[in-house]
C-alpha positions as a printed Julia matrix, in Angstrom:
458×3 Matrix{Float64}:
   0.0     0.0     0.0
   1.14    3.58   -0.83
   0.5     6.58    0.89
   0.84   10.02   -0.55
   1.41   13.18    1.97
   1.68   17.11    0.98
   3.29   18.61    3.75
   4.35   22.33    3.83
   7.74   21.61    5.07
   9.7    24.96    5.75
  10.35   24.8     9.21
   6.42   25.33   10.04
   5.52   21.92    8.82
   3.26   19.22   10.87
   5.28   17.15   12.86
   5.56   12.98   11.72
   5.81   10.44   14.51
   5.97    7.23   12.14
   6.11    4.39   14.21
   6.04    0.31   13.11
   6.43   -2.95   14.87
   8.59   -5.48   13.16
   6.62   -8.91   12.0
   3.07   -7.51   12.94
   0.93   -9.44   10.63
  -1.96   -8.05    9.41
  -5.14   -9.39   11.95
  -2.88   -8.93   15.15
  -4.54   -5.8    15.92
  -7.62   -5.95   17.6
  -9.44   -3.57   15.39
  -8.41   -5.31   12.26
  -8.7    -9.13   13.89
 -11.01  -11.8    12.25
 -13.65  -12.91   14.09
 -13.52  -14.64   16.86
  -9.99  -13.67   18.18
  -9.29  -12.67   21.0
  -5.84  -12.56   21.76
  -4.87   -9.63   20.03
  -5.99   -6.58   22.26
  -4.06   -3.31   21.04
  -6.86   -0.23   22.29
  -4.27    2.1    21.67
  -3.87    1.38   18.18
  -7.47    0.34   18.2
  -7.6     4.49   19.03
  -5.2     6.0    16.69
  -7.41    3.91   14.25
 -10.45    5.15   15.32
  -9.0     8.59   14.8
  -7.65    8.59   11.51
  -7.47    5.83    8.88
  -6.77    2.62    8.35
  -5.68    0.83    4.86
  -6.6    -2.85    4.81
  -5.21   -3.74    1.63
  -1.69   -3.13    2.34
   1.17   -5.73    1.41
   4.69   -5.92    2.23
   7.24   -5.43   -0.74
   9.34   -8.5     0.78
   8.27  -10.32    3.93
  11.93  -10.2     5.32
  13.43   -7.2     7.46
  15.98   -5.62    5.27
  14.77   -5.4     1.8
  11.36   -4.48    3.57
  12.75   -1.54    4.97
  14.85   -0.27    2.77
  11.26    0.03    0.56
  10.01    1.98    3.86
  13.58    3.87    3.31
  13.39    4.75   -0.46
   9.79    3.97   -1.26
  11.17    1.76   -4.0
  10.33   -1.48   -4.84
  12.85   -4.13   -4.67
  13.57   -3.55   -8.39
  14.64   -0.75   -8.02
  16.41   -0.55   -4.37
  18.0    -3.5    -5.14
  16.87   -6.28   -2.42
  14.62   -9.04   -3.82
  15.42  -10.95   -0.55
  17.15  -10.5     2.52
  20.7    -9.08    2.4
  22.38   -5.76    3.86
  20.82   -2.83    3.25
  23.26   -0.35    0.88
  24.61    2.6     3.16
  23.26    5.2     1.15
  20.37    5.61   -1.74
  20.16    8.86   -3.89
  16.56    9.31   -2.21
  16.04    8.6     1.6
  12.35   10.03    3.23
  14.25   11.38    6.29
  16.94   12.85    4.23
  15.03   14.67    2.24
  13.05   16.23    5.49
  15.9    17.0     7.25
  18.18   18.78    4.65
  15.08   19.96    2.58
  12.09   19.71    4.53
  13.87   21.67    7.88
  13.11   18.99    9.88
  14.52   17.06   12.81
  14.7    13.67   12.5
  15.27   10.9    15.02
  14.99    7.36   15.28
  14.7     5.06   18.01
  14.88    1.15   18.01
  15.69   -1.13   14.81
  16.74    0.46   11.7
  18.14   -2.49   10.28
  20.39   -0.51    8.39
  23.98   -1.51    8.99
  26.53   -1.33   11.88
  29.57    1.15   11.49
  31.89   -0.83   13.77
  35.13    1.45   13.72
  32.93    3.82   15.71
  30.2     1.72   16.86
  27.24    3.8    15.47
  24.26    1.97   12.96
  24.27    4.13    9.44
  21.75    7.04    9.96
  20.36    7.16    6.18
  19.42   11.0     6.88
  18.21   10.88   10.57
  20.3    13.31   13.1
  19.55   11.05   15.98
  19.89    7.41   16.42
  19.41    5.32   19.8
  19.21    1.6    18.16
  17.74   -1.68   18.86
  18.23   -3.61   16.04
  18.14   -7.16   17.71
  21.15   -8.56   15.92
  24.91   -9.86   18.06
  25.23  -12.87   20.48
  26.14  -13.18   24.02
  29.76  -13.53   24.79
  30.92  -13.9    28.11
  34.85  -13.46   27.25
  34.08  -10.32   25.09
  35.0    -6.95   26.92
  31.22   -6.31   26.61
  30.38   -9.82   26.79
  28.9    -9.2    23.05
  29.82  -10.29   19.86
  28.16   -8.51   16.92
  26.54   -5.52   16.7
  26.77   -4.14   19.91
  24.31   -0.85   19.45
  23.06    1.63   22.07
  20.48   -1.19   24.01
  23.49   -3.26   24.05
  25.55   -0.61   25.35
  22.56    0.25   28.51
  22.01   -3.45   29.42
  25.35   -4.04   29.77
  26.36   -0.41   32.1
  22.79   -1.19   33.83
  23.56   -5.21   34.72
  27.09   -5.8    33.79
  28.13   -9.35   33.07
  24.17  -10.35   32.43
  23.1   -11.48   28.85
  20.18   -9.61   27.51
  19.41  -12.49   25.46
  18.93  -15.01   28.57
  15.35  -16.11   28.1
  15.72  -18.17   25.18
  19.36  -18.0    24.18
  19.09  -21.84   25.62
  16.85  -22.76   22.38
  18.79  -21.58   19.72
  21.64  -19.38   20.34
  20.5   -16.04   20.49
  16.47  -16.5    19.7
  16.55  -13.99   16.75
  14.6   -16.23   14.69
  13.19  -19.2    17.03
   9.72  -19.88   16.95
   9.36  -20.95   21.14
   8.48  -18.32   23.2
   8.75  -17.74   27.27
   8.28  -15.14   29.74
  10.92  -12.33   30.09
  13.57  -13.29   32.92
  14.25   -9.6    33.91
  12.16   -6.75   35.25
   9.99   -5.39   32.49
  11.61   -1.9    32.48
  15.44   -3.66   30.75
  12.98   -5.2    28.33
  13.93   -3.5    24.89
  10.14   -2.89   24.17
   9.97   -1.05   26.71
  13.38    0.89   26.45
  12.42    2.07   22.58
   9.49    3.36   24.17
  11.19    5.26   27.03
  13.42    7.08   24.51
  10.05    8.32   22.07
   8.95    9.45   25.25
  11.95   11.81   26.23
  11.88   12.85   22.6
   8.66   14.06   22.58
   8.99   15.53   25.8
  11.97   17.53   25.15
  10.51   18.64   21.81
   7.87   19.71   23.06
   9.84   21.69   26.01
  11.84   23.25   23.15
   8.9    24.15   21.38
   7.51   26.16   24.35
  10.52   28.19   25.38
  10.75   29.39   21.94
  14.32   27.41   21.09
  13.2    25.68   18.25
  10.28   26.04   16.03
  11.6    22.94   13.57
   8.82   20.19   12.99
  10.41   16.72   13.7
  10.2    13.45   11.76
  10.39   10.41   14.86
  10.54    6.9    13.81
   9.52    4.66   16.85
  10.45    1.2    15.41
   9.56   -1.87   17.93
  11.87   -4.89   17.39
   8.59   -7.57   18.57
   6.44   -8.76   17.84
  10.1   -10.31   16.02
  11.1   -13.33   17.49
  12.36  -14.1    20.35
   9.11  -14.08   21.83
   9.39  -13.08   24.89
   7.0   -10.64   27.07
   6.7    -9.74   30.44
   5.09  -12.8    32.91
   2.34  -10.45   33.55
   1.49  -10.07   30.15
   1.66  -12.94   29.01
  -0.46  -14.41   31.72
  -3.35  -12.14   30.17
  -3.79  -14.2    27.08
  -5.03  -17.34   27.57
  -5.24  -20.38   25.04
  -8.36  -20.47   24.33
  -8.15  -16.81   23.39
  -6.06  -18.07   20.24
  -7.45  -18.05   16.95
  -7.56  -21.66   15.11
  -4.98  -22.39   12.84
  -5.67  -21.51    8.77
  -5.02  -24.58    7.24
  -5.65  -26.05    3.52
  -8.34  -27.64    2.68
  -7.35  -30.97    2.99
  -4.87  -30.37    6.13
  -4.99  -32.34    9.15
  -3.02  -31.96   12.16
  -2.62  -36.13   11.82
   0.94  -37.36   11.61
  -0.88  -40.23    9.79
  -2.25  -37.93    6.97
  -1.4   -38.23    3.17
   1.67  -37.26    1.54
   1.21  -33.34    0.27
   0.06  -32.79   -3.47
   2.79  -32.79   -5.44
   1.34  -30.37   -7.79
   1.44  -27.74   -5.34
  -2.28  -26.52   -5.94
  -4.6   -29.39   -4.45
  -6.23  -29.29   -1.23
  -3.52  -31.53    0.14
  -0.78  -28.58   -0.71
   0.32  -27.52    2.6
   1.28  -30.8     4.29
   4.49  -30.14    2.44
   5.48  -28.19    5.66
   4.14  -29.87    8.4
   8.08  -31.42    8.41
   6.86  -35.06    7.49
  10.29  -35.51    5.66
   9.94  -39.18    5.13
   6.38  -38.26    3.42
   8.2   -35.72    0.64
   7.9   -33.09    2.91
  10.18  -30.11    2.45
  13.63  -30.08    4.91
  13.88  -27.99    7.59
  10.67  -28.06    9.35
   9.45  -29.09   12.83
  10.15  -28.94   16.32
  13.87  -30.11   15.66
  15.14  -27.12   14.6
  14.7   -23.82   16.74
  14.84  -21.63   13.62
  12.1   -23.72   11.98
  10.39  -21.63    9.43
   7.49  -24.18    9.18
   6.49  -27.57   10.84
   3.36  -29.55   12.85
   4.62  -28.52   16.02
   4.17  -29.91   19.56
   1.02  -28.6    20.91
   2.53  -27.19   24.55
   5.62  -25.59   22.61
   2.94  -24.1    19.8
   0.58  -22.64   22.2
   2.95  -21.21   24.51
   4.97  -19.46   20.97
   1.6   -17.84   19.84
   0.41  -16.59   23.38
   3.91  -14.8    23.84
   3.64  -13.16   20.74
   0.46  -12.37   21.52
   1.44  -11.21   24.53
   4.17   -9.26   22.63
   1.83   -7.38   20.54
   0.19   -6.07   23.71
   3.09   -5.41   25.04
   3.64   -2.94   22.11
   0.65   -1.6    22.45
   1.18   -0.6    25.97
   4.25    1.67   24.89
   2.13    3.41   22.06
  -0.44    4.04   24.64
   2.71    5.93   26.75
   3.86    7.59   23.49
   0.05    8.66   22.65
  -0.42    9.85   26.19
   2.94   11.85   26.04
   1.41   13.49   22.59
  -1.91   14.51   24.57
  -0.11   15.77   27.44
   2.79   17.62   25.86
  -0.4    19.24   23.73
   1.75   18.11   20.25
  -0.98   15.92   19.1
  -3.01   18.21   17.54
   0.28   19.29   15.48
   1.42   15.24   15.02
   0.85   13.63   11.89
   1.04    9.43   12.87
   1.72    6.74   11.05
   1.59    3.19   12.41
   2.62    0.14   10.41
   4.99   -3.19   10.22
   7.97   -4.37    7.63
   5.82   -7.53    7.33
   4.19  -10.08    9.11
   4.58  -13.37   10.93
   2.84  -16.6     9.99
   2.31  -18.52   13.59
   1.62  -21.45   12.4
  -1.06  -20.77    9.75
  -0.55  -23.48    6.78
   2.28  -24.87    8.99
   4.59  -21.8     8.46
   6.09  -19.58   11.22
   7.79  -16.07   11.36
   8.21  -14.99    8.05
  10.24  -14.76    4.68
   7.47  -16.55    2.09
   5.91  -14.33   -0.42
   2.7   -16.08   -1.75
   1.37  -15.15   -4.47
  -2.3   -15.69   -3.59
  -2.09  -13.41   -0.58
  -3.68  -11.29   -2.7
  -5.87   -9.69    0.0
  -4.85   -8.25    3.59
  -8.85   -8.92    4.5
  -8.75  -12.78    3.76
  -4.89  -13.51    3.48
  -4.34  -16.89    4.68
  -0.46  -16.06    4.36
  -0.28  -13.05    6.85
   3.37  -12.36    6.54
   3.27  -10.77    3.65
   0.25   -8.71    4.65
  -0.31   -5.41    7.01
  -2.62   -3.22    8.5
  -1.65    0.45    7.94
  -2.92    3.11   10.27
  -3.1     7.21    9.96
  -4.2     9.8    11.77
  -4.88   13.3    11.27
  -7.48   13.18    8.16
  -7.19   16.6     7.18
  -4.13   16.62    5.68
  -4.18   13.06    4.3
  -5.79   11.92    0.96
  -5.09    8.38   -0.39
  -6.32    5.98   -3.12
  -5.53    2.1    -3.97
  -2.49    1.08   -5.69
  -1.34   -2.84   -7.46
  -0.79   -4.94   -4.28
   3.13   -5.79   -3.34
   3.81   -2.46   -3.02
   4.83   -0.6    -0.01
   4.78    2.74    1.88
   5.65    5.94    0.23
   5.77    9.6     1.03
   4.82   12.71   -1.66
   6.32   15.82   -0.13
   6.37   18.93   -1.37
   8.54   21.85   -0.58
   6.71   25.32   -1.6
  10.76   26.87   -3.01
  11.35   25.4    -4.98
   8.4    22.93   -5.91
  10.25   19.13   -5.38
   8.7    16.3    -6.51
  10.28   12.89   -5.4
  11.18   10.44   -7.86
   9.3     7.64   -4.9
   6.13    9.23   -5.2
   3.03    6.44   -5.97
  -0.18    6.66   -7.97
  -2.84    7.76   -5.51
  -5.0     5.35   -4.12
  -8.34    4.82   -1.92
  -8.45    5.08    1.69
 -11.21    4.54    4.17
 -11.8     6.86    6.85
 -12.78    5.65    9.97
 -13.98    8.81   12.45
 -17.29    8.99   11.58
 -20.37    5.79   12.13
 -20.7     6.43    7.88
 -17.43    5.55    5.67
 -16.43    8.58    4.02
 -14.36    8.32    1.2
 -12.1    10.38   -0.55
  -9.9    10.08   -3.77
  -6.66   12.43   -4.42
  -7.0    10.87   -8.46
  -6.21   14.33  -10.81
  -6.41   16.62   -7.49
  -4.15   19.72   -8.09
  -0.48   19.84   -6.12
  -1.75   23.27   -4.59
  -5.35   22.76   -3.94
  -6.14   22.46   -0.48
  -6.32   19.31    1.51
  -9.35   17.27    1.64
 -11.85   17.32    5.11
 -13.83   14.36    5.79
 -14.84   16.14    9.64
């Protein structure tokens, strides 16, 4: 899904908190979840929904973290940025959103918690691809205990906290017994440390000083710049691991039923998969049945398992922590939100709320992420949610959208009043549905002037 934005950018510009949660998939939201689930609960989103907009037909460009944001970056497809899979993201495009607003635009930009975008070891900073400010999370290294900062990897500025706030401790404790360092394991348990070290809730500590010392700024008269903040949540990404409390709030039979093929059945004893690929028997191939033709790779086995018939105990526990997770997201949106209200910058705070892609738990025997299918055709109905989102925006009256091919991705139209700039990332306009008001309004931006004014749907 594309999104086009005019903003008057010349220091006097509305300010852009764009904030996403990495492997979100598309019905984890509670406003946006199929019937029937109830696992999900996000009422903070569920408000900045309410609020704005939301976009339900909204795909991921690649259902893997770097090639989907460098899309987010550039607003290019992988075509043309370069990343049909996952791979390192380059260190510098000729077009970069918070580039543009800072050296054009007169913004500040800042961004807090994974970028994704490389590690600059020789002076241990991630590459800032145009934003001022960086305090990173980008869930990537391994415990070391005979490292000088018992790290080995990227050791970014969470890494760099944990280890001054409990020296000698590994951050990664609560499943680095599974799998090494749990960056991709599907098993999920309760966070072993107080929920405050939990980098969840550390990203959102940092928006929250951001926003609070903008908006201090703002009122003694220091700076009058709008800001760009990028609040970027490493979970729902594996490991999954929320606070006990948490995670103790969603119960099993809160989970939604697995989507399944036709002709799937939980049965170790069941048929060998159609070999065709396109039966009802087609997605047995990844239940992990090996000695049935099964693809390799899947099941319990292996703690990086990007498919399998898992264990029932182990399964249920993986999808209430990420669950759990999502809430746990949620709560730190609701602090950011409340910091907006209180700080009296919502009113003057364009927000934007999506994911890089989504996360399959278990649905046709696939977990986390990384397969694009092509008949997830439709966010509404997906059965492969990890290649689908939901989108959210709020502040209608200076948004107009309009619906685009699917397997696109997030995009920005900005334009600077001297001289008149129009990116080379820009999308065709699309529909969008707005959601304050019981009616659906509607609007489309098709063959609506650069300089005529903004659409009101209030």
């Amino acid at each position: 899904m594309a999104a086009a934005m005019d903003v008057n950018a010349t220091g006097s510009g509305m300010n852009i908190l764009f904030m996403m949660a990495d492997q979100l998939r598309w019905d984890a939201v509670s406003y946006a979840q199929r019937p029937g689930m109830k696992a999900y609960a996000t009422p903070n989103l569920d408000k900045i929904a309410a609020g704005g907009l939301t976009m339900r037909m909204s795909f991921s460009s690649t259902p893997t973290c770097t090639p989907a944001r460098a899309a987010l970056l550039t607003g290019m497809s992988p075509w043309n940025h370069g990343m049909l899979g996952y791979g390192t993201v380059a260190p510098f495009y000729p077009v970069e959103f918070p580039r543009v607003l800072g050296t054009l635009g007169g913004y500040t930009t800042a961004s807090f918690g994974k970028d994704h975008f490389g590690w600059n070891s020789s002076d241990e900073r991630g590459n800032d691809h145009g934003y001022q400010t960086t305090m990173l999370y980008d869930g990537l290294g391994s415990w070391n205990a005979h490292a000088s900062n018992h790290w080995a990897g990227e050791f970014d500025e969470y890494d760099q906290w944990f280890e001054r706030t409990l020296p000698g401790k590994d951050p990664q404790a609560t499943l680095d017994g599974f799998d090494g360092d749990g960056w991709n394991g599907w098993h999920g348990r309760p966070y072993v440390y107080n929920e405050t070290m939990h980098p969840t809730y550390w990203v959102g500590s940092h928006a929250v000083d951001f926003l609070t010392a903008q908006a201090a700024k703002a009122t003694a008269g220091t700076s009058s710049k709008p800001f760009l903040a990028k609040v970027s949540f490493h979970r729902p990404h594996s490991p999954y691991d929320p606070p006990q409390r948490v995670l103790d709030a969603v119960k099993a039979s809160d989970l939604p039923p697995y989507q399944l093929c036709k002709g799937a059945t939980a049965d170790p004893s069941a048929p060998k998969a159609d070999d065709s690929g396109h039966g009802d028997n087609w997605c047995l191939r990844f239940r992990g049945e090996t000695q049935k033709g099964d693809v390799s790779g899947c099941g319990p086995s292996n703690a990086d398992a990007w498919c399998g018939l898992m264990p029932d105990a182990n399964a249920t526990l993986s999808r209430r922590a990420y669950a759990a997770s999502i809430r746990f997201v949620d709560e730190q949106v609701g602090r950011i939100y409340d910091t907006l209200v209180s700080t009296k910058l919502l009113a003057t705070t364009f927000i934007i709320f999506t994911a890089d892609h989504g996360d399959g738990q278990g649905s046709m025997f696939h977990w986390r992420k990384g397969e694009c299918f092509s008949s997830s055709s439709s966010s509404s109905s997906s059965p492969f949610p990890s290649l689908s989102l939901s989108l959210s925006l709020r502040y209608c009256a200076t948004f107009c959208g309009s619906l685009v091919p699917p397997l696109s991705t997030v995009s920005f139209r900005i334009s600077f009043p001297s001289p008149l700039l129009r990116l080379p990332f820009s999308l065709p306009p699309f529909k969008a549905t707005h959601t304050n008001s019981p009616h659906t309004s509607r609007c489309s931006c098709a063959g609506r002037n650069r300089g005529s004014p903004p659409p009101r749907w209030c």
